[in-house]
N, C-alpha and C positions, 0 to 999 in steps of 0.2 A: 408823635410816636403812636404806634397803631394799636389800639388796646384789641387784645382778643377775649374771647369768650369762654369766662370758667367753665371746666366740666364737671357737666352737671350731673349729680349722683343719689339714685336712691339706695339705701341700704337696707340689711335683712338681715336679723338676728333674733330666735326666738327670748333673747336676755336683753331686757332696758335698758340696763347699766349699761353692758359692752358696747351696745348700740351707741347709745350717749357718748361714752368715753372715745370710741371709734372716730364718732360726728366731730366732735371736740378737736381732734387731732388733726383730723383729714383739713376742719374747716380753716385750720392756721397757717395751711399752704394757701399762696396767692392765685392758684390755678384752676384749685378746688373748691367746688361749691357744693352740700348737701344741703337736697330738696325734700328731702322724704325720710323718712321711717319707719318701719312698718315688723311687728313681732309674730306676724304667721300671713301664709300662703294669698289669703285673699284678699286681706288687707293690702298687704302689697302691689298685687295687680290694681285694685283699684287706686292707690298713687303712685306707680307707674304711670296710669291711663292717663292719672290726674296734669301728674308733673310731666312725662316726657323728658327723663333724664337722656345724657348720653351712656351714659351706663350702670349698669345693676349690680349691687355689690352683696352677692348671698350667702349665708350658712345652706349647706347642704339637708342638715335633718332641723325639722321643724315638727312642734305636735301638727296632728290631722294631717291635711295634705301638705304634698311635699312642693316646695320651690321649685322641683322642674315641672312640676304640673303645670307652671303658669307661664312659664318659660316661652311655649311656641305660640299663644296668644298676645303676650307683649309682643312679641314680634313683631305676629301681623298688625298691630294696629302703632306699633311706636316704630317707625322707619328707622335703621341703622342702629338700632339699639343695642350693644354689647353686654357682654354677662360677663362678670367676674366671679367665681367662688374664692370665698374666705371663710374656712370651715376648720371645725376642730375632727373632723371626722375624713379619710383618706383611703378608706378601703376601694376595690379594685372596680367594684359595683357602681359606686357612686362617683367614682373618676370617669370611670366607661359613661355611665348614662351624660354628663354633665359635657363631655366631647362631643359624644351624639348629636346636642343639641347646639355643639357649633358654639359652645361657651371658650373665651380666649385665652381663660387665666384658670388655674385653679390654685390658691397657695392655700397652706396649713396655718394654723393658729402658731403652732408652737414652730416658723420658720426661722431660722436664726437670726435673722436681721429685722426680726417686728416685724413692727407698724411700716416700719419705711420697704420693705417687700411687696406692701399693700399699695402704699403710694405711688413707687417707683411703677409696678404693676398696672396701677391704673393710668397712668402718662405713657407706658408702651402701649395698651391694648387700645386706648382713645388714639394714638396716631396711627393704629394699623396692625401693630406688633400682637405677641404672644405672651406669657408669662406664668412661669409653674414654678411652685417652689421643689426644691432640689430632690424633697423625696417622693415626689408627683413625678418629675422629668425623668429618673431614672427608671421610672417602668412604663414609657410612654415611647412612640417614633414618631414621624414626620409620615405622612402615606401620600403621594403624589399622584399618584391615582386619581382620589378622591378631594385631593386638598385641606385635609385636614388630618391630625393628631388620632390616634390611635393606641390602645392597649398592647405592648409587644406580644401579650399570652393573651389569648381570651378566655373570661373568665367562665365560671359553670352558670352562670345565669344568663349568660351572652345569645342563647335560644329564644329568649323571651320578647314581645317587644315593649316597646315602651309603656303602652298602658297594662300590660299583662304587669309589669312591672309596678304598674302604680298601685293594681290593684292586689299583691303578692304582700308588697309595704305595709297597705291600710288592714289586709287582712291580720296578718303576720302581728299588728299592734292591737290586736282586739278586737276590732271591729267588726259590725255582721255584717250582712251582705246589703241589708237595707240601707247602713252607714256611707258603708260607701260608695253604692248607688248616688246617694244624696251627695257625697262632697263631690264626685267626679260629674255629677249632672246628667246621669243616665240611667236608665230602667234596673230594675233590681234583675231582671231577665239576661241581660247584660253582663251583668257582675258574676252571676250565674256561670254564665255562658265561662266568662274567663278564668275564671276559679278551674272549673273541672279540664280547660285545655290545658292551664300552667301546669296543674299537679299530673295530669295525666302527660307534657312532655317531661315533669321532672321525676317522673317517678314515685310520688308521693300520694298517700292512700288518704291523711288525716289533717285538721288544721292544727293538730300539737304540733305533727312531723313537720306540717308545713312553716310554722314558727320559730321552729328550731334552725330551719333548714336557711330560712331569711337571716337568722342573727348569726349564726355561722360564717354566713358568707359576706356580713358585714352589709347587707342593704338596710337592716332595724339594729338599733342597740338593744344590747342586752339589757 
């Protein structure tokens, strides 16, 4: 008989426990093997790089920086790497950006069928497939065009690009400018720079307004 090769899985979860209890579950299918775990953004990347699963299984909000920040550098360096989100968080923002990035899956915490929507999810997206829990797919299409999944509405932040975006997030949570210079890895000149284009496409004078305007639209919690 021809034995095949568990898929290999790192997971993400800023919570130990859920992580643990996730790991625990996943590890009791015969298919599935976790290699990793990791409770924030960089942690992660570094076992990602370590392990080289087949695929990543993430919470979409983390303190400091976010899971997709590390997202297009797994890429490059783990060939064929796929992304899963398993998130308690589903707003229109974080759905949009996590497509963007060519992530296959995206389900809810609270999907009607668990843990096994996770499972079943990760045995589609590892042979090829797609997977969104029901209240993902319903505001989502197919774009042939481009090949990939889509917001049927774009949302009010859909201007921005991705790092404008990252740096909106970290501001948005407090941080200064020097902060997040340091967690994105660039000049505070930089951060600068992107601060005053965001607010000046979104209309936005202050980093109150700007705070307000991020948890509003669902990219920070409240």
């Amino acid at each position: 008989m021809i034995m095949t090769e568990p898929i290999r899985l790192v997971l993400i979860d800023n919570e130990k426990a859920i992580l643990e209890a996730i790991a625990s579950q996943l590890e009791s299918e015969a298919d599935l093997r976790v290699v990793g775990l990791a409770t924030n953004a960089d942690d992660a990347l570094i076992t990602i790089l370590e392990q080289r699963p087949h695929l990543v299984v993430l919470e979409s909000e983390l303190p400091g920086k976010s899971p997709l920040d590390i997202l297009p550098t797994a890429r490059e360096r783990v060939a064929g790497l796929r992304a899963l989100f398993f998130s308690s968080h589903s707003s229109d923002i974080l759905v949009e950006q996590a497509l963007n990035l060519n992530a296959r899956g995206y389900i809810t915490k609270d999907d009607t069928n668990g843990l096994n929507s996770l499972i079943w999810g990760i045995r589609r997206i590892h042979s090829g497939g797609v997977y969104f829990s029901q209240k993902v797919d319903d505001r989502i299409e197919y774009d042939r065009a481009t090949d990939q999944y889509k917001l049927k509405k774009e949302g009010n932040l859909s201007c921005l690009s991705e790092r404008q975006l990252s740096v909106l997030r970290l501001l948005a949570k407090g941080r200064t400018v020097k902060e997040v210079a340091g967690l994105l890895g660039v000049t505070e000149k930089s951060i600068d720079s992107h601060k005053y284009r965001l607010m000046h496409k979104l209309g936005i004078r202050d980093r109150v307004e700007l705070s307000r305007f991020a948890t509003r639209e669902g990219l920070v919690l409240p």
